[in-house]
C-alpha positions in Angstrom: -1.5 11.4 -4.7 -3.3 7.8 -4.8 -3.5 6.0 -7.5 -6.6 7.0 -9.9 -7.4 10.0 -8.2 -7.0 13.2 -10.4 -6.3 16.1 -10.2 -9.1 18.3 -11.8 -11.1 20.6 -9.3 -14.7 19.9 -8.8 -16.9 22.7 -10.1 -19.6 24.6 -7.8 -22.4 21.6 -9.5 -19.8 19.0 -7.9 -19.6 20.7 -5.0 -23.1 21.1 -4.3 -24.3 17.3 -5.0 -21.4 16.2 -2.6 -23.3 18.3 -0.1 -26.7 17.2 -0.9 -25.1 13.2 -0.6 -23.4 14.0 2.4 -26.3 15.3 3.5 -28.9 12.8 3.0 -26.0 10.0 4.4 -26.2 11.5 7.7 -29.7 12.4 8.0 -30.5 8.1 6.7 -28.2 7.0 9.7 -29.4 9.1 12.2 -32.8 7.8 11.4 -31.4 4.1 11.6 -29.6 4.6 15.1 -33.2 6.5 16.5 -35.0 3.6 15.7 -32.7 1.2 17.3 -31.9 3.0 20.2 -34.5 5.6 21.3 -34.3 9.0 21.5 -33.9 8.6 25.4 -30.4 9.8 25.6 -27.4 10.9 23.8 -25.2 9.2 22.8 -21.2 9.7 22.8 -19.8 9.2 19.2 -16.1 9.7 18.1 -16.4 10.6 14.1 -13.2 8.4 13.1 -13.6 11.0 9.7 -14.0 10.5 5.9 -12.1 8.3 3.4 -11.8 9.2 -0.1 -11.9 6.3 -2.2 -13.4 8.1 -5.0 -11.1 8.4 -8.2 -11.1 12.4 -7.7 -9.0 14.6 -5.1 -11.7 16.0 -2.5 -9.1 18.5 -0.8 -11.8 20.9 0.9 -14.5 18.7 0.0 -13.3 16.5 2.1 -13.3 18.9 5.1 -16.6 20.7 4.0 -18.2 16.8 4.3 -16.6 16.4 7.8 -18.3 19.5 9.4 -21.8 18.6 7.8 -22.0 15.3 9.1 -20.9 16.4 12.3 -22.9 19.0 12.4 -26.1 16.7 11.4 -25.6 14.9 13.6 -24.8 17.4 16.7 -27.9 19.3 15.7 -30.5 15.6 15.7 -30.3 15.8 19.6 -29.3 12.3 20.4 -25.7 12.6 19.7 -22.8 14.3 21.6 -19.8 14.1 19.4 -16.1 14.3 20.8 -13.7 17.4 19.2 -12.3 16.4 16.3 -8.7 17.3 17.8 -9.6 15.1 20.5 -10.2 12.2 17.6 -6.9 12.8 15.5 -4.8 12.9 18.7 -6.2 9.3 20.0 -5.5 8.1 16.3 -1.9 8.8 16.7 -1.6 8.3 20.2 -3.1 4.5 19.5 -1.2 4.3 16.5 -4.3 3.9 14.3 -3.7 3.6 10.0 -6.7 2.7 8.9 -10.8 3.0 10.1 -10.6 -0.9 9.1 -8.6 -1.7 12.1 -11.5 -0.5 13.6 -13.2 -4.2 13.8 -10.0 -5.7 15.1 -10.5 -5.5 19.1 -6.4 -5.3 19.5 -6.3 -1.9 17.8 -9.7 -0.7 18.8 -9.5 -1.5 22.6 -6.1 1.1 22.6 -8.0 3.5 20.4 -10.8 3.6 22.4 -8.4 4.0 25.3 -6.3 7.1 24.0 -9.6 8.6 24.1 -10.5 7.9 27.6 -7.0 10.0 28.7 -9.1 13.0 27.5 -11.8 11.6 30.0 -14.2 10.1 27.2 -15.9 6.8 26.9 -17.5 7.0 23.3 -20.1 5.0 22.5 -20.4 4.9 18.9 -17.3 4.8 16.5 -18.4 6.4 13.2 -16.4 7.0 9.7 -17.6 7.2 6.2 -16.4 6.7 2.9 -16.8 8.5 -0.7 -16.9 6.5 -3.7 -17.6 7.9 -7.4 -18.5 7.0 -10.7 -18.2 9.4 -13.7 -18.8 9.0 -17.0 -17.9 11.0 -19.6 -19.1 11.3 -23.0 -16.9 13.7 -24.0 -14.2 16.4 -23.6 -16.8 18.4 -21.6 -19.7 16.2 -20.9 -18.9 14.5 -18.1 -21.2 13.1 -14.9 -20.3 11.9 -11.3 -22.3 10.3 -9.0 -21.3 10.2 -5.7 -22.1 7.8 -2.5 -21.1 8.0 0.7 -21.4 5.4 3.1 -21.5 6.2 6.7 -20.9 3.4 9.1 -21.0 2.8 13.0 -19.6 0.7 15.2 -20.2 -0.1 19.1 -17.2 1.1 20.9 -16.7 -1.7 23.1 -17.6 -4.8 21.0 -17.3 -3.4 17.2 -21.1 -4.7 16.7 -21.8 -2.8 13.5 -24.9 -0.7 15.0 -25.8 1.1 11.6 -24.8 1.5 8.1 -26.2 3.6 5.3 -25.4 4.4 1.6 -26.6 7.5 0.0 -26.0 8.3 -3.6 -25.9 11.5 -5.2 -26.7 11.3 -9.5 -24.5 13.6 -11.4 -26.5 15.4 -14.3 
């Protein structure tokens, strides 16, 4: 386990903001990339997948926040996205640790490359990341608020081509 993460399950009010923030993250993006790019064509996009960097352990969380950002985006009509599978196997394929390598053209160029053995040529590389703050006033009262940042990058040059926060208040 990482440091400062715990081990306490999130309860179905947890659950439900993490939705509504991962939510509102992808749906802010997608806006973002429309206006810069038109919603000519669609666009190829390898989700690089979610960090947790949030003090909490996500463990299905983490998974139900993958599918509903790729299925956000899927279902906005100007995105193709590449499996998953397809994703994970060109990570360790290209030997990829980390989304920050990402910006560094000597690991993204053999990422991007892994992919194209599965005949793909992404244009977009997207990831996001989960932070949280709690505070607790108490044995029982406690409060997270979430944000997740999604971020994307041009395949080719690592041009950052959008970026949005969304934050989720805890009650």
């Amino acid at each position: 386990m990482l440091a400062g993460c715990s081990n306490e399950r999130r309860t179905g009010a947890d659950q439900k903001q993490l939705r509504h923030t991962t939510g509102g993250a992808a749906q802010e993006i997608i806006s973002v990339v429309e206006r810069k790019t038109g919603p000519d064509g669609k666009f190829l996009v390898a989700f690089v997948g979610v960090e947790n960097r949030s003090q909490w352990t996500m463990g299905a969380s983490m998974e139900m926040s993958y599918q509903e950002i790729d299925t956000e985006f899927v279902n906005s009509g100007l995105f193709r996205m590449i499996s998953r599978r397809q994703v994970e196997q060109a990570k360790r394929t290209s030997g990829l640790q980390s989304v920050d390598q990402l910006f560094l053209p000597e690991f993204r160029k053999p990422y991007v490359e892994s992919l194209g053995t599965f005949g793909l040529s992404p244009d977009y590389l997207m990831w996001g990341v989960f932070t949280s703050l709690d505070d607790q006033t108490g044995a029982r009262n406690r409060s997270s608020d979430y944000q997740l940042t999604l971020e994307i990058i041009d395949a080719l040059t690592g041009e950052i081509v959008a970026k949005s926060s969304f934050e989720s208040k805890g009650q």
